[in-house]
Backbone as XML, in Angstrom:
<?xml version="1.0"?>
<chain id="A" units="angstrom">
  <residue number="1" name="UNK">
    <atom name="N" x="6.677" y="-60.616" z="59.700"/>
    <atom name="CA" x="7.639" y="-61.698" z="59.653"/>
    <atom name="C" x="7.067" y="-62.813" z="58.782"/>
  </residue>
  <residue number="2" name="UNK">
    <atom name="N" x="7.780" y="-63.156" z="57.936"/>
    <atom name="CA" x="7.271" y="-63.882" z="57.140"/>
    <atom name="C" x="7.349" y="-65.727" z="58.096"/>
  </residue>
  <residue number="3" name="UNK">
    <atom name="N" x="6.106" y="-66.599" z="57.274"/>
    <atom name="CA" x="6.307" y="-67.760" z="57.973"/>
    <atom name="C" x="7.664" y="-69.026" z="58.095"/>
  </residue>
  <residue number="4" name="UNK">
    <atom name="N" x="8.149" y="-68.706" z="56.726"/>
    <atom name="CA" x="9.278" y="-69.352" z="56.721"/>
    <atom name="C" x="10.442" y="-68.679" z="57.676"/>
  </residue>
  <residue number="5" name="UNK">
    <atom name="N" x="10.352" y="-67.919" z="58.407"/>
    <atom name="CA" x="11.468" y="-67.059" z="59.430"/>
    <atom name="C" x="10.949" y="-68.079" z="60.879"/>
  </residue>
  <residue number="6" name="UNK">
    <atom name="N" x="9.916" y="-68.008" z="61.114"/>
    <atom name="CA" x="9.154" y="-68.431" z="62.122"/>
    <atom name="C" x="9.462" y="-70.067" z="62.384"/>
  </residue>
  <residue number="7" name="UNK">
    <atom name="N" x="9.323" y="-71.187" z="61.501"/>
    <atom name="CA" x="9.398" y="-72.255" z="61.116"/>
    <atom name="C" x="11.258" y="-72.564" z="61.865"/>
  </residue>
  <residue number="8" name="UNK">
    <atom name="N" x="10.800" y="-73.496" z="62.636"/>
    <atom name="CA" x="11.872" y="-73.996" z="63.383"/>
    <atom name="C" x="11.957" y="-75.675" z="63.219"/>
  </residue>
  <residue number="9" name="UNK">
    <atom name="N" x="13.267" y="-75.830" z="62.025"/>
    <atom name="CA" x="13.857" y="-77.245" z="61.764"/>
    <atom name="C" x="14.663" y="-77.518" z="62.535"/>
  </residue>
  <residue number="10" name="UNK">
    <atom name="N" x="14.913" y="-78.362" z="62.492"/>
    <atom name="CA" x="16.061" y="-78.891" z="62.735"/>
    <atom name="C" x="16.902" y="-79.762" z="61.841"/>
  </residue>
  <residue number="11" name="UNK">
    <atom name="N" x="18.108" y="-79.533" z="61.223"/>
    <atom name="CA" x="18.987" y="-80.274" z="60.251"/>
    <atom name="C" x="18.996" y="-81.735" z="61.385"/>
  </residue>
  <residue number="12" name="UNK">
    <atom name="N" x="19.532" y="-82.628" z="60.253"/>
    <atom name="CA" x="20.200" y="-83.538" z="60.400"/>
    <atom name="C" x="20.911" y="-83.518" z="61.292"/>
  </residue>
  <residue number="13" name="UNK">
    <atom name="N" x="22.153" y="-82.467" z="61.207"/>
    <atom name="CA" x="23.122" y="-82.360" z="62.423"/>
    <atom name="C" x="22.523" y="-80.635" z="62.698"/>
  </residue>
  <residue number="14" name="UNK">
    <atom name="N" x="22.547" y="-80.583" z="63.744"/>
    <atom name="CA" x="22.689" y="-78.953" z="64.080"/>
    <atom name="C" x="23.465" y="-78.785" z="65.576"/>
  </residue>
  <residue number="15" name="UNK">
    <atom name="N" x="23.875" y="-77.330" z="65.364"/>
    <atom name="CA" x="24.892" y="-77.055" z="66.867"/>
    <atom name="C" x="23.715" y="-76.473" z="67.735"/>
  </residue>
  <residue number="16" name="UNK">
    <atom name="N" x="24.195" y="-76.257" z="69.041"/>
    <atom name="CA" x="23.670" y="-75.799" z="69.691"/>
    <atom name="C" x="24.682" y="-75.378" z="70.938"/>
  </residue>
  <residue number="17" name="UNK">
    <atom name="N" x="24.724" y="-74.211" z="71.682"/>
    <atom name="CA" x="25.197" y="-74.098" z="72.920"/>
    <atom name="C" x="24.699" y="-74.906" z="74.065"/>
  </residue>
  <residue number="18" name="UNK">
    <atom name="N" x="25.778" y="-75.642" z="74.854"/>
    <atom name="CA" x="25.616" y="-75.760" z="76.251"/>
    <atom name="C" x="25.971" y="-75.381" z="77.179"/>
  </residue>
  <residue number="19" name="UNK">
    <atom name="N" x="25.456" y="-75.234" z="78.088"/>
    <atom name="CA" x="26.664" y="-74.544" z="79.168"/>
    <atom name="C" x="26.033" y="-75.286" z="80.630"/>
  </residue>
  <residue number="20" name="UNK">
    <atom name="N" x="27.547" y="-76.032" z="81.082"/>
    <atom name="CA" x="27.441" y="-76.771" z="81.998"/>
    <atom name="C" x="28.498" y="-76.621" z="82.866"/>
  </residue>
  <residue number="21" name="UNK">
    <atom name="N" x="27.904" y="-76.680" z="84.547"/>
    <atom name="CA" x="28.874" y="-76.802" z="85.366"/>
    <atom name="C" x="30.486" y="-76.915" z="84.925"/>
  </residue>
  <residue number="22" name="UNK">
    <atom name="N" x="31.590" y="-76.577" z="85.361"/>
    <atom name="CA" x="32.883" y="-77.235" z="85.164"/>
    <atom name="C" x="33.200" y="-78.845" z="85.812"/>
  </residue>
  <residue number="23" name="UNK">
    <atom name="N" x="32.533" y="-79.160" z="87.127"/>
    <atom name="CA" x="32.335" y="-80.252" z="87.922"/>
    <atom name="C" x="31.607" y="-80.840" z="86.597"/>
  </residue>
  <residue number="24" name="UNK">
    <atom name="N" x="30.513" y="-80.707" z="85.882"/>
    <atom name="CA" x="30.231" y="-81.941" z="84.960"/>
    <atom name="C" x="31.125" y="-82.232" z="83.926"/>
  </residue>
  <residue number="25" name="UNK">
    <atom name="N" x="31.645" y="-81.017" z="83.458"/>
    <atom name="CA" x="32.264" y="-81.622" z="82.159"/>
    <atom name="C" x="33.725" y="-82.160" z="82.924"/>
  </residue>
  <residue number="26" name="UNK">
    <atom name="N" x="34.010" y="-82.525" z="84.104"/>
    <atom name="CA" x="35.275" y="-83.071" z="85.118"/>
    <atom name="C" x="34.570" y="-84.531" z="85.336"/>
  </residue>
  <residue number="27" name="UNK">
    <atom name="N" x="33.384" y="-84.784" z="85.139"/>
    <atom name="CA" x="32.399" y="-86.079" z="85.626"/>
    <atom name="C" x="32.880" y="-87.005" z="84.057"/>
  </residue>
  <residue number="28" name="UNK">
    <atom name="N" x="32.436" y="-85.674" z="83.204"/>
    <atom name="CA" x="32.207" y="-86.431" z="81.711"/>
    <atom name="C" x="33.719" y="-86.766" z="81.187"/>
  </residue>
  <residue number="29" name="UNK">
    <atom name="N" x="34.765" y="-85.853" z="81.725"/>
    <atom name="CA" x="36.155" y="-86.444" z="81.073"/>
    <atom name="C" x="36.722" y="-87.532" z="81.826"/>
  </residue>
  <residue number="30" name="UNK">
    <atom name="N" x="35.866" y="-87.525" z="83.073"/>
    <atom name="CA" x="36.829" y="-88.898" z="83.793"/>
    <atom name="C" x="35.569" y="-90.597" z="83.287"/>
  </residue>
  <residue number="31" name="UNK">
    <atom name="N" x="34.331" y="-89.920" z="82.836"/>
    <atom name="CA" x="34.057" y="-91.535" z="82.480"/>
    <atom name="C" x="34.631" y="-91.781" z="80.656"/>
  </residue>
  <residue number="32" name="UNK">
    <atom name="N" x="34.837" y="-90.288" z="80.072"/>
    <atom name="CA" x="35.378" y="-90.819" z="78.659"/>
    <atom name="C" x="37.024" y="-91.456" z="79.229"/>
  </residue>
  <residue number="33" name="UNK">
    <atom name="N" x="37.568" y="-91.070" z="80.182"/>
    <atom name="CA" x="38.778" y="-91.699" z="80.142"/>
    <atom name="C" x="38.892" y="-93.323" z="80.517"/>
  </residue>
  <residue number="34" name="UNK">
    <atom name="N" x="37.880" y="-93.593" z="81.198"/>
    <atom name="CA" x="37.437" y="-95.116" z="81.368"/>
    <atom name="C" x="37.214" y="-95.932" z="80.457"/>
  </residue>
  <residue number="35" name="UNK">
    <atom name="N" x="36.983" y="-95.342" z="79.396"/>
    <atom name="CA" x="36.568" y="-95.943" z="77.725"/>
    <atom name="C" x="37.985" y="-96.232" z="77.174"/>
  </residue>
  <residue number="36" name="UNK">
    <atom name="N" x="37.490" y="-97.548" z="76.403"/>
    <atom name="CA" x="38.888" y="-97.145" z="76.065"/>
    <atom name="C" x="38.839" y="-96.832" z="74.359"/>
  </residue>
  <residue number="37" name="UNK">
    <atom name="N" x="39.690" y="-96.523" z="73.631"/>
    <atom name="CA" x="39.961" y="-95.342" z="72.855"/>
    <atom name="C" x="39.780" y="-94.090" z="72.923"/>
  </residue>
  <residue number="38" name="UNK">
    <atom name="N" x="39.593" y="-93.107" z="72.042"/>
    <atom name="CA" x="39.271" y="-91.875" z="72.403"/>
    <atom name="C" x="38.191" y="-91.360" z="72.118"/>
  </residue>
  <residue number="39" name="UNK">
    <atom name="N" x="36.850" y="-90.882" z="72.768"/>
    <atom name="CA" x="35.726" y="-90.764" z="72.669"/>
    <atom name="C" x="35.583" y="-89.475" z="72.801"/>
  </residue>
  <residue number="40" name="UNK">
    <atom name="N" x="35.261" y="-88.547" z="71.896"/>
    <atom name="CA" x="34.442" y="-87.278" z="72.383"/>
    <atom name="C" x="33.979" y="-86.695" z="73.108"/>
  </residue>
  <residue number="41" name="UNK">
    <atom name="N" x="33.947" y="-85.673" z="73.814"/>
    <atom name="CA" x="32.833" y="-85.437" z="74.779"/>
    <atom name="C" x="31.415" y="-85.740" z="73.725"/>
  </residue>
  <residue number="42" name="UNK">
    <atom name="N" x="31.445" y="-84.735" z="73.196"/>
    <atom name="CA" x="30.264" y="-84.551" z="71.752"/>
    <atom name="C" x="29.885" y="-85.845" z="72.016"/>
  </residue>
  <residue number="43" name="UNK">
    <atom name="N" x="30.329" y="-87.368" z="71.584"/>
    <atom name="CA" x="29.742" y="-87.944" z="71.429"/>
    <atom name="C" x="29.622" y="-88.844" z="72.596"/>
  </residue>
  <residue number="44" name="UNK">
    <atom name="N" x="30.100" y="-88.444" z="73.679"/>
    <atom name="CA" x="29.876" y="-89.272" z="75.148"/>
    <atom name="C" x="28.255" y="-88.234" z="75.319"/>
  </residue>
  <residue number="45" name="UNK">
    <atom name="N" x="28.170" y="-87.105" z="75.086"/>
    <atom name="CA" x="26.944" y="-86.409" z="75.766"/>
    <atom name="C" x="26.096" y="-87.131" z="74.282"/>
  </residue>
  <residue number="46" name="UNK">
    <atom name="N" x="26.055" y="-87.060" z="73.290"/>
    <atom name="CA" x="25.164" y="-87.722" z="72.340"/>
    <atom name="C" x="24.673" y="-88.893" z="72.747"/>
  </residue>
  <residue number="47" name="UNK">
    <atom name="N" x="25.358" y="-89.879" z="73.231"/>
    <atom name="CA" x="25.010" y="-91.434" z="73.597"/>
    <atom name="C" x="23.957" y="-90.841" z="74.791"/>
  </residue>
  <residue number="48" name="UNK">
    <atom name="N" x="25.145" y="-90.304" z="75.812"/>
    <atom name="CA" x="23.716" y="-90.179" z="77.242"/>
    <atom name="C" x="22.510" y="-89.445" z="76.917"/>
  </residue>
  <residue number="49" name="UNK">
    <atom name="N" x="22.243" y="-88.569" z="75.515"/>
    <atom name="CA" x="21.049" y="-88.339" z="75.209"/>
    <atom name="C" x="20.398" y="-89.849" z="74.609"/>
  </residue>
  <residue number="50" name="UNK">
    <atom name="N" x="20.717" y="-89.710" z="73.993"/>
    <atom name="CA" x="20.060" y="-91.235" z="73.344"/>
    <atom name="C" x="19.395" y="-92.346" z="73.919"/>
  </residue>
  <residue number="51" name="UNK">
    <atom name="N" x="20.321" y="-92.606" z="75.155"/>
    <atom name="CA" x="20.169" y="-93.485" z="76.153"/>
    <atom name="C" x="19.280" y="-92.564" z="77.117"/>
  </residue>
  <residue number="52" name="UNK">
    <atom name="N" x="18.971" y="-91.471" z="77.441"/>
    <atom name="CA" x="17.605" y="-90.710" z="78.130"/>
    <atom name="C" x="16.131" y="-91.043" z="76.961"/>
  </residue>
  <residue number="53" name="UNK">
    <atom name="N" x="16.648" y="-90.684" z="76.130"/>
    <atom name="CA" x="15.454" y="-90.635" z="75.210"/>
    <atom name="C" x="14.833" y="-91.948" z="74.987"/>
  </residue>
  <residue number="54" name="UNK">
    <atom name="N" x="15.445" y="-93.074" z="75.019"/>
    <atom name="CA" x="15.031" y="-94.531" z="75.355"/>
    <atom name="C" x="14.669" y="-94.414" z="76.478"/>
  </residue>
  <residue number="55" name="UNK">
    <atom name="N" x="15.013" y="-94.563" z="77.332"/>
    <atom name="CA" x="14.754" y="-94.900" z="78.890"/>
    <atom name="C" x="13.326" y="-94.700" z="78.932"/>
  </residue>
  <residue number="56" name="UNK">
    <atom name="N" x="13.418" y="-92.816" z="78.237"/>
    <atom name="CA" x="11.734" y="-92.413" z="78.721"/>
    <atom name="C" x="10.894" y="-93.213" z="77.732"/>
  </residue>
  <residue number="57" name="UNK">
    <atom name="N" x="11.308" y="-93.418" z="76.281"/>
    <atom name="CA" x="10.575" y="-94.098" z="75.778"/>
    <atom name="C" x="10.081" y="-95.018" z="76.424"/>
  </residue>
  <residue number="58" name="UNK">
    <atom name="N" x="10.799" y="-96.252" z="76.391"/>
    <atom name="CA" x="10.067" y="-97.023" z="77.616"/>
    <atom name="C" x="9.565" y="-97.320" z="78.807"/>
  </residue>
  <residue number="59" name="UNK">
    <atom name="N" x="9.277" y="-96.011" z="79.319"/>
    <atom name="CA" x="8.474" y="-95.797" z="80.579"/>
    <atom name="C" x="7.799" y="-95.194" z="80.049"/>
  </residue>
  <residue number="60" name="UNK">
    <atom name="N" x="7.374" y="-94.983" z="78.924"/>
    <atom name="CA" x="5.846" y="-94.339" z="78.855"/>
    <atom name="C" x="5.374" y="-95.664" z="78.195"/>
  </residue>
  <residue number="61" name="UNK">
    <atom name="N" x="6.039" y="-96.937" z="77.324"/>
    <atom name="CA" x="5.223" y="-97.574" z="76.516"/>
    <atom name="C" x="4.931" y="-98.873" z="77.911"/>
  </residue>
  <residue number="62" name="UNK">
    <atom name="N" x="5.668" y="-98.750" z="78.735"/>
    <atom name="CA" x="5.803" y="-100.095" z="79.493"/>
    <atom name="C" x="4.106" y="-99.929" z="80.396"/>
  </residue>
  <residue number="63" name="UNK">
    <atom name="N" x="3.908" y="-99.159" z="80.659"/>
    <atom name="CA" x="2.457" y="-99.279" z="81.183"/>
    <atom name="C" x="1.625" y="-99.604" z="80.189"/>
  </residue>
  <residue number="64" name="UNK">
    <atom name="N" x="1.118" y="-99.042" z="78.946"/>
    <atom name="CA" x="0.680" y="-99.689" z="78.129"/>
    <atom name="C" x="0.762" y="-101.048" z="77.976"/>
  </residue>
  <residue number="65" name="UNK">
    <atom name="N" x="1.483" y="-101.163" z="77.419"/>
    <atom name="CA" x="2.480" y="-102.866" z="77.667"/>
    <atom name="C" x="1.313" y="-103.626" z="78.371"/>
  </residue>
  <residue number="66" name="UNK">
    <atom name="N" x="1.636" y="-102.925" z="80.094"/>
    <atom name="CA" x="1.655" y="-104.055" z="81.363"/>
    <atom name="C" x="0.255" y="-104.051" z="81.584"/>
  </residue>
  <residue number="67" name="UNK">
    <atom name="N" x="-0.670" y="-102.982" z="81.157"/>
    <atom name="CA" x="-2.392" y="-102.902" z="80.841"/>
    <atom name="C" x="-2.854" y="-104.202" z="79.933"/>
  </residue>
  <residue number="68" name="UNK">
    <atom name="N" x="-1.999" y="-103.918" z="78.975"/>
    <atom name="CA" x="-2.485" y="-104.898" z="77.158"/>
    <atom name="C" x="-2.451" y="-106.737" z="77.763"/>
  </residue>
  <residue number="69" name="UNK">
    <atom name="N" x="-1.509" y="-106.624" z="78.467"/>
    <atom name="CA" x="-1.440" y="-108.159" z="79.429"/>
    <atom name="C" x="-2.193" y="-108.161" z="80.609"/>
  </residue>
  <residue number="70" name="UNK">
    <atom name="N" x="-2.582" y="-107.410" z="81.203"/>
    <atom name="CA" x="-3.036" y="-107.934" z="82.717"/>
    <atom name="C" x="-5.218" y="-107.316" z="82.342"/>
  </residue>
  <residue number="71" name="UNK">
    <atom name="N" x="-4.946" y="-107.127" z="81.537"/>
    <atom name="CA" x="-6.160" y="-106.249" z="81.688"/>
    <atom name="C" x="-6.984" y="-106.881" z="80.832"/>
  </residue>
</chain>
C-alpha cells in the first residue's frame, strides 16, 4: 500500500456518516425550531461541535491559567 493511500486528510469541508438515535435528531428539530429563521440540522450539529471543542479548550487551558496566577 502505498503511503499516500494510508495518509488521512481532511478537506476543508468533508462528509461523514452519523447515525443517531431518532429521539436526538426529535431533541435537535425542536431546539432548531426555537431559532428563529431556518437553521439546518448540519449546521445546528456544527455550532454544538464548535461550542464542545471550546468548552474543552478551556478546561484544559483554565488550570494553567489558574497555576500562572496563584503559583
Amino acid at each position: 500500500m502505498l503511503d499516500d493511500s494510508k495518509t488521512s486528510t481532511v478537506r476543508s469541508l468533508d462528509r461523514i456518516n452519523l447515525r443517531l438515535p431518532g429521539e436526538t435528531f426529535d431533541a435537535i428539530d425542536a431546539r432548531r425550531a426555537e431559532r428563529p429563521g431556518n437553521i439546518s440540522r448540519n449546521t445546528w450539529i456544527t455550532e454544538a461541535i464548535q461550542e464542545k471543542l471550546e468548552r474543552e479548550a478551556a478546561e484544559l487551558t483554565a488550570p494553567t491559567e489558574a497555576r500562572r496566577h496563584h503559583g
